[in-house]
C-alpha positions in Angstrom: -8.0 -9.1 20.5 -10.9 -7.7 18.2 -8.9 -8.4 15.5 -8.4 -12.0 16.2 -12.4 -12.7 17.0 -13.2 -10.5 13.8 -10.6 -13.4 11.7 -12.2 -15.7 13.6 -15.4 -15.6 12.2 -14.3 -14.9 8.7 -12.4 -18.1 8.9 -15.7 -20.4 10.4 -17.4 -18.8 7.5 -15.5 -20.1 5.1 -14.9 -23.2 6.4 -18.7 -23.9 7.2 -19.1 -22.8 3.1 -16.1 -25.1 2.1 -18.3 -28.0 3.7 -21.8 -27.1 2.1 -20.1 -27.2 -1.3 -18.4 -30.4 -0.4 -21.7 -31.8 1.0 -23.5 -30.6 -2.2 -21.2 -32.1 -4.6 -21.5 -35.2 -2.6 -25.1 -34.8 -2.5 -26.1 -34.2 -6.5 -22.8 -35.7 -7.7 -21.0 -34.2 -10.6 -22.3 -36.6 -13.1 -22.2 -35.7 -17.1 -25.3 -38.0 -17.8 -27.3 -35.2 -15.0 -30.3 -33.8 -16.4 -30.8 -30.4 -18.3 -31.4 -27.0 -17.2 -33.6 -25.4 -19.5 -35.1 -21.7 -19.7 -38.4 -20.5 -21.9 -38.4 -16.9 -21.5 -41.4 -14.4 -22.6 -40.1 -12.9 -25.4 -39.3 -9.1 -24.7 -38.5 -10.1 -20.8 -36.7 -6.9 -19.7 -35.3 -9.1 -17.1 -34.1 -11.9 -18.4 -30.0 -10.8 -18.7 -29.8 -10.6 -14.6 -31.7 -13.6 -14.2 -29.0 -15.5 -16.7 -26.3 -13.9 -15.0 -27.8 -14.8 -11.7 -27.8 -18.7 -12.3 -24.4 -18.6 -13.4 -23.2 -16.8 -10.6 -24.9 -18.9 -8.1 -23.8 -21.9 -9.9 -27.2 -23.3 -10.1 -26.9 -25.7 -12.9 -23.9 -27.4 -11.1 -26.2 -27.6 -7.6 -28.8 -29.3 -9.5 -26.4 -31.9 -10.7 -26.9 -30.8 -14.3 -24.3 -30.9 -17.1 -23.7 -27.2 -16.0 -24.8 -25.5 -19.2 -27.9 -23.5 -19.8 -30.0 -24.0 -22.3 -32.7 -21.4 -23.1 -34.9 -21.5 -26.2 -35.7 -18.5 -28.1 -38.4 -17.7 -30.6 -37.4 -16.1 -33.7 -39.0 -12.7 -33.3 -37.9 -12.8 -30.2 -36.2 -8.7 -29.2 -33.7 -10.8 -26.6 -32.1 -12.3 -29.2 -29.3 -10.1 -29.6 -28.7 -9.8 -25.8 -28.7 -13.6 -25.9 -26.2 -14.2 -28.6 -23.8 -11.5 -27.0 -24.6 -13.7 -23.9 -23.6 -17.1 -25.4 -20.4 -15.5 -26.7 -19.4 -14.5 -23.3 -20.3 -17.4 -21.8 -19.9 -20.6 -23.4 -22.2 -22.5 -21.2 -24.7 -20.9 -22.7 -26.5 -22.8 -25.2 -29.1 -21.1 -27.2 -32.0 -23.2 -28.8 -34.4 -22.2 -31.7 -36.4 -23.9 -33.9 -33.6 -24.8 -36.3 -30.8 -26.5 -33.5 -33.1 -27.7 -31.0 -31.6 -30.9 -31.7 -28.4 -29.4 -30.3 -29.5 -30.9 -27.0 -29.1 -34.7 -28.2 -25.8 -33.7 -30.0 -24.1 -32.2 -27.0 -24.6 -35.5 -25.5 -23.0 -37.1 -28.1 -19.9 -34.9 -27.6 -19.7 -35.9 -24.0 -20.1 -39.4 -23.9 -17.2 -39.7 -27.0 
């Protein structure tokens, strides 16, 4: 009997998260045309790796009603930037902005609406 009530409540769980994703999608709408999630870190945040990882995992760009990538502008001193260039090869939602391709944002757009 445990067993069933203990089932029980793992099932409404997920059901009642099944609906809130629905309801989100519904809500923010999975639209291309969405705005852009951008990040300006300090440079030498210690940080900033479990903070990336965090917004992917909790699927915040796609909540928003972004275009589910990331974009995060580095300075050119910056000590992250090898972290964030093994990041953006793991994860190719990650887009990485610096002085030379910050016109990457306009260009992406491009590639979608073609």
């Amino acid at each position: 009997m445990v067993v069933y009530i203990i089932i029980s409540l793992f099932a409404f769980y997920g059901f009642f998260h099944l609906l809130r994703d629905i309801a989100v999608k519904i809500k923010t709408g999975c639209r291309q045309e969405g705005g852009k999630l951008c990040l300006v870190p300090q440079p030498g945040d210690e940080k900033l790796e479990g903070r990336i990882r965090c917004i992917f995992l909790e699927e915040i760009p796609e909540k928003l009603g972004t275009d589910s990538y990331l974009y995060i502008r580095i300075e050119e001193n910056d000590p992250n930037k090898p972290l964030l260039e093994r990041l953006a090869n793991e994860n190719p939602r990650l887009v990485l902005l610096d002085i030379l391709n910050l016109s990457r944002i306009g260009s992406r757009e491009r590639q979608l609406g073609s």
